[in-house]
C-alpha positions as CSV (number, residue, x, y, z in Angstrom):
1,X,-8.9,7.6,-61.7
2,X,-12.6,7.9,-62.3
3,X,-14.2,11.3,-61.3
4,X,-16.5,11.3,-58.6
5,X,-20.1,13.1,-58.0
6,X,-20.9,16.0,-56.3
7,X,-23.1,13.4,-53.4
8,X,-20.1,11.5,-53.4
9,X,-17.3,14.5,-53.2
10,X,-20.2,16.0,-50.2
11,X,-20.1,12.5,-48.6
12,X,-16.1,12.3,-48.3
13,X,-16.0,16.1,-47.0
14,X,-18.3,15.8,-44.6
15,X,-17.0,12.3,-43.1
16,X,-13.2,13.6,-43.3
17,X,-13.4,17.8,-42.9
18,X,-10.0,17.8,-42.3
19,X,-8.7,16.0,-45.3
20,X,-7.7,18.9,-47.6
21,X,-5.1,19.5,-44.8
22,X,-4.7,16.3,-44.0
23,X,-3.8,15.1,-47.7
24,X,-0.5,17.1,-47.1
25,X,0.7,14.4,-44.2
26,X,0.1,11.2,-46.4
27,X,3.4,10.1,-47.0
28,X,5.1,8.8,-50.4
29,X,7.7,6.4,-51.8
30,X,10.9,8.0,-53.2
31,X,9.7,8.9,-56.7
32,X,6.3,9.5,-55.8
33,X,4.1,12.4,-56.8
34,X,2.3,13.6,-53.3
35,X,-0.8,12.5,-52.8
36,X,-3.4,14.9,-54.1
37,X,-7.0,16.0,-52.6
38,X,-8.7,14.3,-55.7
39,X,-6.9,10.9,-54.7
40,X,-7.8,10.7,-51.6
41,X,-11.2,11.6,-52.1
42,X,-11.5,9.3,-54.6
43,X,-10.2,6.5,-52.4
44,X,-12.0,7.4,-49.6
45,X,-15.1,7.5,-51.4
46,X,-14.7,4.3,-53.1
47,X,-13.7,2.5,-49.3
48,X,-17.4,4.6,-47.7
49,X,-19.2,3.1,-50.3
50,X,-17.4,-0.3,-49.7
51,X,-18.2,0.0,-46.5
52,X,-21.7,0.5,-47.5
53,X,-21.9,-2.4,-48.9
54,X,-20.4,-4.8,-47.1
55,X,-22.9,-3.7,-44.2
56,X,-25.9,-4.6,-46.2
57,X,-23.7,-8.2,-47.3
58,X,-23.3,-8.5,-43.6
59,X,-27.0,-8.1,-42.5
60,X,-28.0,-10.4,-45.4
61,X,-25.6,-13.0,-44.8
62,X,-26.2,-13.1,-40.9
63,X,-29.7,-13.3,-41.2
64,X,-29.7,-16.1,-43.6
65,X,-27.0,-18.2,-41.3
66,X,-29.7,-17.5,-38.5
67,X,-32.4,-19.2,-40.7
68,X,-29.8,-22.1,-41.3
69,X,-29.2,-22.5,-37.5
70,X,-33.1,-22.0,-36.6
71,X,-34.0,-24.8,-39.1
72,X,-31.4,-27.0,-38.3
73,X,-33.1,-29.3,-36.1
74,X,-36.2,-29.9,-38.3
75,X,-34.4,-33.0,-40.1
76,X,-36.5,-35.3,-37.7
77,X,-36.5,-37.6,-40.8
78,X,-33.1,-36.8,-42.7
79,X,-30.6,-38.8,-43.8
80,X,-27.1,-38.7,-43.2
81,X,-26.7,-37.1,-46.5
82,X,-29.2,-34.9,-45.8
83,X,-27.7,-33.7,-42.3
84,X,-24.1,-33.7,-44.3
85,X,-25.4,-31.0,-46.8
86,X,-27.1,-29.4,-43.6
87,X,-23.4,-29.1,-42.2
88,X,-21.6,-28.0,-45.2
89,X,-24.5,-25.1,-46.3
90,X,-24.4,-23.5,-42.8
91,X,-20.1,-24.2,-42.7
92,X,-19.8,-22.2,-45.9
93,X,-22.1,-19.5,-44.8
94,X,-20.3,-19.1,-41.3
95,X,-17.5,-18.7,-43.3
96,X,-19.2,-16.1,-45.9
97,X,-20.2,-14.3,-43.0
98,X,-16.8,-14.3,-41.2
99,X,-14.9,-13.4,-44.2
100,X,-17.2,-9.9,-44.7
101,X,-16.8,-9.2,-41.1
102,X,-13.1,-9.3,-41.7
103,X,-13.7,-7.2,-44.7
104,X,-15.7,-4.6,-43.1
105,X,-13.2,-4.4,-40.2
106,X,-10.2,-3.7,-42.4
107,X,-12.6,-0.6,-44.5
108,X,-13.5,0.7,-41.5
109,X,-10.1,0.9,-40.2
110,X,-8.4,2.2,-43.3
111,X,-11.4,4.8,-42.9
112,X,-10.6,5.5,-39.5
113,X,-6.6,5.7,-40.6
114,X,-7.9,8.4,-43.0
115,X,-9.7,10.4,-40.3
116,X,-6.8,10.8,-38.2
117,X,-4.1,11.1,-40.7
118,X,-2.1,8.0,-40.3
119,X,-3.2,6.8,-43.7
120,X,-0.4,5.5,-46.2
121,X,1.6,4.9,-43.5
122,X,2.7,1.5,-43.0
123,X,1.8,-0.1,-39.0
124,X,5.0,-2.1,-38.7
125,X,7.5,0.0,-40.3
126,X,6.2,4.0,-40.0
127,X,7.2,4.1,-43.7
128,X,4.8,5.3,-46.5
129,X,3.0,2.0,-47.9
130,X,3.0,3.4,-51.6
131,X,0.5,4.9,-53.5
132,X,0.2,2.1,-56.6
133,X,-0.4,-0.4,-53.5
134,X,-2.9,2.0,-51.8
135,X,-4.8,2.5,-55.3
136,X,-4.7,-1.5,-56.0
137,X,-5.7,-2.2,-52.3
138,X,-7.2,1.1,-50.4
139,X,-6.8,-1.2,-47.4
140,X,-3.4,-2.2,-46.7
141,X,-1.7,-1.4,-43.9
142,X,2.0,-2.5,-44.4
143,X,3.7,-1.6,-47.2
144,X,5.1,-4.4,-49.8
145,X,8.2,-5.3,-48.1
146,X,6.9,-5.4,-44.2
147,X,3.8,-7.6,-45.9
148,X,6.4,-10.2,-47.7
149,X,8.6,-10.3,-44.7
150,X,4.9,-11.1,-42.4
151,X,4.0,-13.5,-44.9
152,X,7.2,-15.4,-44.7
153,X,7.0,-16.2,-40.5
């Protein structure tokens, strides 16, 4: 677990100031150590400054679609080819963009599970997800078992 800064400790504890109470409420596995203010800071941190980031991927990534799509109609003299590599740039960055919106929704929601103290709790079966799954993936929502059996339908 790597050790966070004091900006970074501020940031968490003044985005969650309920967290040092509401650490004790994250559930565990059988055989699970409780979850500790340091991990939960640390995760939380790590999922603010992913969120950061995905924001800035976001505004970066729409903007440069948008200059696909404007210029999209000044091929009055392209080929086929040309218009086929048109297609496929602004298909691939629809789907870049699409993909970090999906990302940012899931951080923000595993921020906003945090906040109100439902975090580590798996959605479809109320049981704790796990804390090796939570420290792999900060943004699951189902634990290991409920994700197999949704991935099986």
């Amino acid at each position: 677990m790597t050790k966070l800064t004091t900006a970074a400790r501020s940031a968490v504890r003044e985005t969650f100031p309920n967290l040092a109470k509401d650490v004790r409420s994250f559930p565990v596995r059988d055989g699970e150590d409780p979850w500790t203010l340091r991990e939960i800071e640390a995760l939380a941190s790590g999922l603010l400054d992913e969120k950061q980031r995905l924001e800035e991927e976001l505004e970066a990534a729409d903007a440069e679609l948008s200059n696909l799509l404007r210029n999209s109609g000044d091929g009055a003299g392209d080929d086929q080819a040309d218009y086929g590599s048109s297609a496929l740039e602004r298909e691939q960055e629809l789907t870049l963009v699409n993909n970090v919106r999906d990302l940012l929704a899931q951080t923000t929601h595993a921020l906003a599970r945090i906040a109100d103290g439902t975090y580590a709790t798996c959605e479809a079966t109320g049981l704790p997800i796990g804390k090796a799954r939570l420290q792999a993936f900060p943004r699951a929502t189902l634990s290991v078992e409920a994700k197999q059996r949704q991935e099986r339908r």
